[in-house]
Biopython code that builds the backbone (N, CA, C, O; Angstrom):
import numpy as np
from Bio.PDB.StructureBuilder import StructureBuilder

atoms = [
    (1, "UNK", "N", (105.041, 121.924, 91.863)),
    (1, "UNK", "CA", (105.643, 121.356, 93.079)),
    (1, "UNK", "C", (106.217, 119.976, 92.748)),
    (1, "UNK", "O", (105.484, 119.116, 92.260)),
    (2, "UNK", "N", (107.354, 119.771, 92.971)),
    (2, "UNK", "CA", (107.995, 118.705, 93.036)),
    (2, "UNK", "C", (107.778, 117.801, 93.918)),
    (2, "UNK", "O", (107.805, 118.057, 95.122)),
    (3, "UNK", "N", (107.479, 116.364, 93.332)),
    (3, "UNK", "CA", (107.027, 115.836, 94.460)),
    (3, "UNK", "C", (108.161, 114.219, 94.322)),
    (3, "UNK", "O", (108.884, 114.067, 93.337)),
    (4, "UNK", "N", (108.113, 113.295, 95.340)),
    (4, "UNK", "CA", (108.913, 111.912, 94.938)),
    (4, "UNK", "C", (108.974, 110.979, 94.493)),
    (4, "UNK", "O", (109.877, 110.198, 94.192)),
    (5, "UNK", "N", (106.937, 111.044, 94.354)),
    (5, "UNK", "CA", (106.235, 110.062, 93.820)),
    (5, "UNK", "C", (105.264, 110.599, 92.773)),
    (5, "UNK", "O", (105.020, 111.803, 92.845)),
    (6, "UNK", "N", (104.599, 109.806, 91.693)),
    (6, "UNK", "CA", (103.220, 110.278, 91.145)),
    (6, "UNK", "C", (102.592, 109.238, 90.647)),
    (6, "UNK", "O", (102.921, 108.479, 89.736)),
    (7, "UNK", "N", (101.457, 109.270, 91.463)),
    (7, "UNK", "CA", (100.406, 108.421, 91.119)),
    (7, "UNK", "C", (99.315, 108.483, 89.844)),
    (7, "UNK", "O", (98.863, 109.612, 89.649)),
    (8, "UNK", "N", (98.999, 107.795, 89.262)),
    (8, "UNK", "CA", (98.324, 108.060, 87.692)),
    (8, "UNK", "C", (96.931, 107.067, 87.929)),
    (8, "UNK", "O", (96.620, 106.041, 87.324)),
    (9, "UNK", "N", (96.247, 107.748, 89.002)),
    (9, "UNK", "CA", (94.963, 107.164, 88.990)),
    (9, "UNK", "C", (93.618, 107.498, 88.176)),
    (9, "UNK", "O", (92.525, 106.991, 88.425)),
    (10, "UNK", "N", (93.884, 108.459, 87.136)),
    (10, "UNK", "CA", (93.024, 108.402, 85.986)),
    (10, "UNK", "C", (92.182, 107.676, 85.546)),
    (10, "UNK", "O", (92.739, 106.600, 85.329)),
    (11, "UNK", "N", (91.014, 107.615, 85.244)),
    (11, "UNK", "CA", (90.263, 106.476, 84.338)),
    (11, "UNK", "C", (90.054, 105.542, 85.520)),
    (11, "UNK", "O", (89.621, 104.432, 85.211)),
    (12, "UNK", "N", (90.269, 105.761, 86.787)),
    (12, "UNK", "CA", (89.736, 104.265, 88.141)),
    (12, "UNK", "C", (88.371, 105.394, 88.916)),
    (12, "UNK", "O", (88.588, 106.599, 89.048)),
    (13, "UNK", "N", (87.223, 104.847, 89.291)),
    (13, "UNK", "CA", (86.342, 105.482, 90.084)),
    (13, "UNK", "C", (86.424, 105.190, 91.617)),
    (13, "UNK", "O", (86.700, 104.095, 92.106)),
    (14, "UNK", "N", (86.122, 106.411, 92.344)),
    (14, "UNK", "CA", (86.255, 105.174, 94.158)),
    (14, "UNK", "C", (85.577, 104.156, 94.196)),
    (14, "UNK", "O", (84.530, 104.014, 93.566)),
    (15, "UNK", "N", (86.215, 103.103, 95.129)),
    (15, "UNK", "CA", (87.321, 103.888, 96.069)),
    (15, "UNK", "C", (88.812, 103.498, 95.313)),
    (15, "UNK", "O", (89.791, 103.184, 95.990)),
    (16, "UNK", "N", (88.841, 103.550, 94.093)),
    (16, "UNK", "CA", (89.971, 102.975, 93.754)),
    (16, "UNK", "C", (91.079, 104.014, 93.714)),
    (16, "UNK", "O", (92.186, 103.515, 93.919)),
    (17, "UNK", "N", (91.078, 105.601, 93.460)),
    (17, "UNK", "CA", (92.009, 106.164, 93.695)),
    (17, "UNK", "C", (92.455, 106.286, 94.958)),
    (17, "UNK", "O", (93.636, 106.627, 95.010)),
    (18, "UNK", "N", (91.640, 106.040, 96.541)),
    (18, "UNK", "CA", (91.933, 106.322, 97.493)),
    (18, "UNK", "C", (93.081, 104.870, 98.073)),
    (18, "UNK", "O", (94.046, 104.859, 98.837)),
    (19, "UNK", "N", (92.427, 103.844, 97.321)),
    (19, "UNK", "CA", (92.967, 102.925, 97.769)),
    (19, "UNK", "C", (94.579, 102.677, 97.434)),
    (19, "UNK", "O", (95.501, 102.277, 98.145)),
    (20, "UNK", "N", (94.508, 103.134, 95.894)),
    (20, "UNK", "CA", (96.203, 103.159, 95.693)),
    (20, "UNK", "C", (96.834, 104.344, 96.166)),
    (20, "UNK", "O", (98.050, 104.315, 96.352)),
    (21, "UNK", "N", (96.077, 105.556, 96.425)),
    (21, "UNK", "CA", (96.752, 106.225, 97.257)),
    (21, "UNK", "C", (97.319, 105.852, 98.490)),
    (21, "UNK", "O", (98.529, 106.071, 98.533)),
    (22, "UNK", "N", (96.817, 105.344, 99.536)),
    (22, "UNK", "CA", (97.095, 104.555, 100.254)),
    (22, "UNK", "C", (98.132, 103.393, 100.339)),
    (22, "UNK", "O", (98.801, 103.203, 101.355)),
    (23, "UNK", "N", (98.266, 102.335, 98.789)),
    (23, "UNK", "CA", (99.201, 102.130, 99.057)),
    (23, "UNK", "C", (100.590, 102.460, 98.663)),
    (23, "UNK", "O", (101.630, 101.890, 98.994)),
    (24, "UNK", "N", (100.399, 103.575, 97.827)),
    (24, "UNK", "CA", (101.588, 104.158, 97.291)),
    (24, "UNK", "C", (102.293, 105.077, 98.338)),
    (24, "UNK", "O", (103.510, 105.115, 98.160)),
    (25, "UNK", "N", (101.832, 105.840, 99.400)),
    (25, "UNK", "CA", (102.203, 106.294, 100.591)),
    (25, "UNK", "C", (102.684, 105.085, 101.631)),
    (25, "UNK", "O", (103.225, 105.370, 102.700)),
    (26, "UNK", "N", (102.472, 103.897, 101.277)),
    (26, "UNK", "CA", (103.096, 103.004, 102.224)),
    (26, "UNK", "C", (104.498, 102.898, 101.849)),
    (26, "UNK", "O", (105.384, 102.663, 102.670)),
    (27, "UNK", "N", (104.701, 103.078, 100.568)),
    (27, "UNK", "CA", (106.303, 102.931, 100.065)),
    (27, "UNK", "C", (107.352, 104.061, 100.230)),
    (27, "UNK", "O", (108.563, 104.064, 100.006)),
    (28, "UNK", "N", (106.338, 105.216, 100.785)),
    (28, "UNK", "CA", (107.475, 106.617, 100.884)),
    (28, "UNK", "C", (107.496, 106.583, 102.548)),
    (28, "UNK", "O", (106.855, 105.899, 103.346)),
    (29, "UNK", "N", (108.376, 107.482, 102.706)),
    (29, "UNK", "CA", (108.714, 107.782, 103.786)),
    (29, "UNK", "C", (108.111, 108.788, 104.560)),
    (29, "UNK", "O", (107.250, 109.444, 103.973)),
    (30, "UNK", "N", (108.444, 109.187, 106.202)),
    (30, "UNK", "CA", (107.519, 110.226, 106.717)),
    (30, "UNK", "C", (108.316, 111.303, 106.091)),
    (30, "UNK", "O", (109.528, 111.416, 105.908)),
    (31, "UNK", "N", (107.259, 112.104, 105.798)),
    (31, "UNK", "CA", (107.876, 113.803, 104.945)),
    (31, "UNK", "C", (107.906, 113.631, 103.838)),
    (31, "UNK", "O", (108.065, 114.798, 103.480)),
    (32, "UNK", "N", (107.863, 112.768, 102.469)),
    (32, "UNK", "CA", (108.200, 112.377, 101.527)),
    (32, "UNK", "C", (106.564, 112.818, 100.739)),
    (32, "UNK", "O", (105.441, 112.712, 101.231)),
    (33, "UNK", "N", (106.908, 113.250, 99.577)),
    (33, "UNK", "CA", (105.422, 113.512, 99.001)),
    (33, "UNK", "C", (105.238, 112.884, 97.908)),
    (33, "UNK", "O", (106.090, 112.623, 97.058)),
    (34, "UNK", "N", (103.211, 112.416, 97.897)),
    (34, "UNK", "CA", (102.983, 111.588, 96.565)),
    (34, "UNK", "C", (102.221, 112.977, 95.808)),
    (34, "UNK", "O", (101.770, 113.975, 96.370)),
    (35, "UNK", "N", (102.257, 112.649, 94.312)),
    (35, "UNK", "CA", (101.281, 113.378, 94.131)),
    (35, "UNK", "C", (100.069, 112.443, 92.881)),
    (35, "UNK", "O", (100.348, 112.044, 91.750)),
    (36, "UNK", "N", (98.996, 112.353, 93.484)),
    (36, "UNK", "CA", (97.832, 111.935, 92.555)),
    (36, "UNK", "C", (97.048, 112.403, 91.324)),
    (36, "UNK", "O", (96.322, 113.377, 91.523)),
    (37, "UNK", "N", (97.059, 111.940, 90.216)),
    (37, "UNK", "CA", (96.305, 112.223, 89.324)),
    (37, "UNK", "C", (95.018, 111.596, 88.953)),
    (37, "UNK", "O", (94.978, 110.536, 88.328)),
    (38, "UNK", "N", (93.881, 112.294, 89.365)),
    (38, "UNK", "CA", (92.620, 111.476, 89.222)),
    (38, "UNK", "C", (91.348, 111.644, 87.853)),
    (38, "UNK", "O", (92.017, 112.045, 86.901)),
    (39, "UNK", "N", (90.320, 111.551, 87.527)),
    (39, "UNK", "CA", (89.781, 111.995, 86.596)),
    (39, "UNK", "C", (88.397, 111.896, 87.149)),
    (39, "UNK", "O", (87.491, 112.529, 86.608)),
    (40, "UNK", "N", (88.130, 110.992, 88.401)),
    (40, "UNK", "CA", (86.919, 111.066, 89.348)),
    (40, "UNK", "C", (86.775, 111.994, 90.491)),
    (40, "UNK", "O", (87.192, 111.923, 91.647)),
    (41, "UNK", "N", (85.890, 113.121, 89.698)),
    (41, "UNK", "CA", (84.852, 114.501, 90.447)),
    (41, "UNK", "C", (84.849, 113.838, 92.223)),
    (41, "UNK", "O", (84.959, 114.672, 93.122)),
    (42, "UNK", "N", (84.774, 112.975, 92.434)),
    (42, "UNK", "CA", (84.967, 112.215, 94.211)),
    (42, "UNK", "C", (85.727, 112.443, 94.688)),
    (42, "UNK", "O", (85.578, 112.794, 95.859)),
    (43, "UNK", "N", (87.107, 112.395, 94.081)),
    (43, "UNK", "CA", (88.008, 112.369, 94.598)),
    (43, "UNK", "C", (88.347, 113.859, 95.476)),
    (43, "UNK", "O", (88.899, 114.073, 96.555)),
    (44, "UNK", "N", (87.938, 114.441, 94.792)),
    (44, "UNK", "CA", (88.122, 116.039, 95.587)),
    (44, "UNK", "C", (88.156, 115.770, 97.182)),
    (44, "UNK", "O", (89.202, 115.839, 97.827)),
    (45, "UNK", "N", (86.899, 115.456, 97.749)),
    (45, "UNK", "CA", (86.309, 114.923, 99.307)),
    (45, "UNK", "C", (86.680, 113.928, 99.424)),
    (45, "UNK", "O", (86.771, 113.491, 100.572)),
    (46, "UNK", "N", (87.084, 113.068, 98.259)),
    (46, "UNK", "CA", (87.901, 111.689, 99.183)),
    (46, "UNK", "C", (89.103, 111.967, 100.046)),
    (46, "UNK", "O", (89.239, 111.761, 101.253)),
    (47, "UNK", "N", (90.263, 112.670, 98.847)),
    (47, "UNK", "CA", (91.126, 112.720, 99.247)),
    (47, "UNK", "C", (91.563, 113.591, 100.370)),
    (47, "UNK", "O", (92.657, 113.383, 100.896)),
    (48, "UNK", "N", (90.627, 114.749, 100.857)),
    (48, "UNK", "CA", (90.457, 115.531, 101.868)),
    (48, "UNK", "C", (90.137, 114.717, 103.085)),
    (48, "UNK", "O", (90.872, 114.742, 104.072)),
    (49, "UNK", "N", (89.002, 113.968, 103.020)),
    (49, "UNK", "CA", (88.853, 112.644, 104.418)),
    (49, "UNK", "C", (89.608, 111.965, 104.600)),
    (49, "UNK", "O", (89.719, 111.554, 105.755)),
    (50, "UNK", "N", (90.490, 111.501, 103.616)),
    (50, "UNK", "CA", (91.624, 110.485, 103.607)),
    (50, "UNK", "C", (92.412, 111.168, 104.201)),
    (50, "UNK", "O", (92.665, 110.618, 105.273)),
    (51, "UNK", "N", (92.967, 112.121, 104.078)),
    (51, "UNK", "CA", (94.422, 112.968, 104.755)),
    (51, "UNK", "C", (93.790, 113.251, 106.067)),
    (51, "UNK", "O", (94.410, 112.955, 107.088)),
    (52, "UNK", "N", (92.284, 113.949, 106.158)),
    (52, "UNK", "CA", (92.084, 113.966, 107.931)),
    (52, "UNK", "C", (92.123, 112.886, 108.704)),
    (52, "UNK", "O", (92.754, 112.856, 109.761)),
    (53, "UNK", "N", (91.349, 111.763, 108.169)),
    (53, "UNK", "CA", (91.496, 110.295, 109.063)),
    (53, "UNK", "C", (92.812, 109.701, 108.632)),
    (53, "UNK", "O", (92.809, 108.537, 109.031)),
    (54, "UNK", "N", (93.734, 109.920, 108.114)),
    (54, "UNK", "CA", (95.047, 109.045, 108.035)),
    (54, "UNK", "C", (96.069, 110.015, 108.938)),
    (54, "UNK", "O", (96.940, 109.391, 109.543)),
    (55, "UNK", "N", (96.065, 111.577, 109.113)),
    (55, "UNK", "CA", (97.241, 112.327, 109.549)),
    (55, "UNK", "C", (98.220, 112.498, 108.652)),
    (55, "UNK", "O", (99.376, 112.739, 109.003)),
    (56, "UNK", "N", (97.882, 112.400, 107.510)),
    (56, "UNK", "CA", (98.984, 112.946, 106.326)),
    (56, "UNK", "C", (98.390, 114.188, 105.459)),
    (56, "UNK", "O", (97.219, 114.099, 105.090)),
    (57, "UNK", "N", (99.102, 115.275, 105.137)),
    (57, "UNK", "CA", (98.980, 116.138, 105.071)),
    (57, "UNK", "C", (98.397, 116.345, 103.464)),
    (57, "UNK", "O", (98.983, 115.809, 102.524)),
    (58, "UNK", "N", (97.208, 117.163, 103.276)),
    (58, "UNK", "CA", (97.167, 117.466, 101.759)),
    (58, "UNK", "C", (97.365, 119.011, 101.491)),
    (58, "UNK", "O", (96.576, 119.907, 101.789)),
    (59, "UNK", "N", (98.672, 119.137, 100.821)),
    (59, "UNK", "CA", (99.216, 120.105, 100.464)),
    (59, "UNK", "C", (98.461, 120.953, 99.282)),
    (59, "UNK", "O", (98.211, 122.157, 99.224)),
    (60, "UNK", "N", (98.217, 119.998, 98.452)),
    (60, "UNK", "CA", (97.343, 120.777, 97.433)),
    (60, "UNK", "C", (96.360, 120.309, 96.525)),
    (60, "UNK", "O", (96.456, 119.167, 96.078)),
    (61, "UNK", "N", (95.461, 121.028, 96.213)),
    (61, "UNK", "CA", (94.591, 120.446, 95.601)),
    (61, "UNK", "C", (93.765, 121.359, 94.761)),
    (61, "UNK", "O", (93.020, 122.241, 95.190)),
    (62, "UNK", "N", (93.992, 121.032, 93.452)),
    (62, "UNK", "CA", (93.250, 121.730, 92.158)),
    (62, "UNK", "C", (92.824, 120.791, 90.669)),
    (62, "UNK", "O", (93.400, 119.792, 90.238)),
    (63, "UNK", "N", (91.692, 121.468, 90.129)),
    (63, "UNK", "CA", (91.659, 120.932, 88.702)),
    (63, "UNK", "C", (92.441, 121.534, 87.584)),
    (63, "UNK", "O", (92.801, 122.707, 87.480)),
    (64, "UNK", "N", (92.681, 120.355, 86.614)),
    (64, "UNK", "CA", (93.519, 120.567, 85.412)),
    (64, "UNK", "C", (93.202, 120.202, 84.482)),
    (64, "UNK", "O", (93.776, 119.285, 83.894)),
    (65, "UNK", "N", (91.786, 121.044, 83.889)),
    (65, "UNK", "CA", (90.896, 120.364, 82.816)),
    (65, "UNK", "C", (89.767, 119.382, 83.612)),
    (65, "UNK", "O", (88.797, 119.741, 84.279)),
    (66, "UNK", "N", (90.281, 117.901, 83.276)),
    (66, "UNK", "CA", (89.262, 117.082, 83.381)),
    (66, "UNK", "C", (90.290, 116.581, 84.570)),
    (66, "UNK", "O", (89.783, 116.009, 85.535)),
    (67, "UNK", "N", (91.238, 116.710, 84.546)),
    (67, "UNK", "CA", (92.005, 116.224, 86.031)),
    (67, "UNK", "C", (91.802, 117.016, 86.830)),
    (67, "UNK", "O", (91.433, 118.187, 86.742)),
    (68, "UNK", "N", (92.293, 115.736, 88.519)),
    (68, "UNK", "CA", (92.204, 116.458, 89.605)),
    (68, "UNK", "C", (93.453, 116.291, 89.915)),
    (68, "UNK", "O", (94.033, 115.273, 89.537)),
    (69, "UNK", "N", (93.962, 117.053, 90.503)),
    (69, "UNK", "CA", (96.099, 116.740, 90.924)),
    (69, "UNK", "C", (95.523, 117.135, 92.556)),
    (69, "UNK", "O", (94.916, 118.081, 93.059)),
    (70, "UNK", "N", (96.063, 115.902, 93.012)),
    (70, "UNK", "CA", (96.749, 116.249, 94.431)),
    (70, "UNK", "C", (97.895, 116.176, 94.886)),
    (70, "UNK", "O", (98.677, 115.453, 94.267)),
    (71, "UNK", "N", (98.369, 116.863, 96.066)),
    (71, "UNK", "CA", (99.780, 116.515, 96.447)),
    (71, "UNK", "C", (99.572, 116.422, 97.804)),
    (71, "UNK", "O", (98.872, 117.191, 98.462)),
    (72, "UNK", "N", (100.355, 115.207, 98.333)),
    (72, "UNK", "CA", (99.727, 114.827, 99.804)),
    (72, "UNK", "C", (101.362, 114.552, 100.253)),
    (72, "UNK", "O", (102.193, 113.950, 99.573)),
    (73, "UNK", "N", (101.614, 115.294, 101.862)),
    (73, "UNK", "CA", (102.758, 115.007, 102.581)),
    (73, "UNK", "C", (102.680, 113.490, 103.290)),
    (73, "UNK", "O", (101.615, 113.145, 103.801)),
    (74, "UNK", "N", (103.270, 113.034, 103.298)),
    (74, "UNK", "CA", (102.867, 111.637, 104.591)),
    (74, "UNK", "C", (103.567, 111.939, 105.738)),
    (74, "UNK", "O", (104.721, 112.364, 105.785)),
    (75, "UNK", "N", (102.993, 111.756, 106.456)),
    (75, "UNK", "CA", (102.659, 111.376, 107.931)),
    (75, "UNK", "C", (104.023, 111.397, 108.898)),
    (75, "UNK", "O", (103.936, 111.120, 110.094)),
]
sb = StructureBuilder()
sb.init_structure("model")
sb.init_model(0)
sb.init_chain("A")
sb.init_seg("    ")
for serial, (resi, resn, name, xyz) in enumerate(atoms, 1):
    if name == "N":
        sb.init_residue(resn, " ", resi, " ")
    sb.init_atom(name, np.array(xyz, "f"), 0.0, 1.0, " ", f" {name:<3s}", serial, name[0])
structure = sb.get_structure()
């Protein structure tokens, strides 16, 4: 999936991927998609609470090895 953005939060533990997620969705637009790369097992349920309490959409979410890839719509 093609996305507009990609975030390379690898190698950070929470809340630090949630947090640059957060502000890297401040720079896109509504409809515009980021997608995250994490390497912290947390992030799975972070980023799932984050999209319910923010109203931005998480499109997808799987592991890739030792990564986690998300792809989140904004708001």
């Amino acid at each position: 999936m093609q996305s507009n953005q990609t975030l390379d939060a690898r190698g950070l533990n929470c809340p630090l991927p949630i947090l640059r997620t957060k502000k890297s969705l401040s720079s896109l637009q509504s409809g515009e998609t980021l997608k995250v790369v994490s390497t912290d097992p947390g992030s799975l349920k972070d980023m799932a609470s984050f999209c319910a309490q923010t109203g931005n959409t998480l499109l997808s979410s799987q592991q890739a090895g030792s990564d986690y890839e998300f792809v989140i719509r904004k708001a």
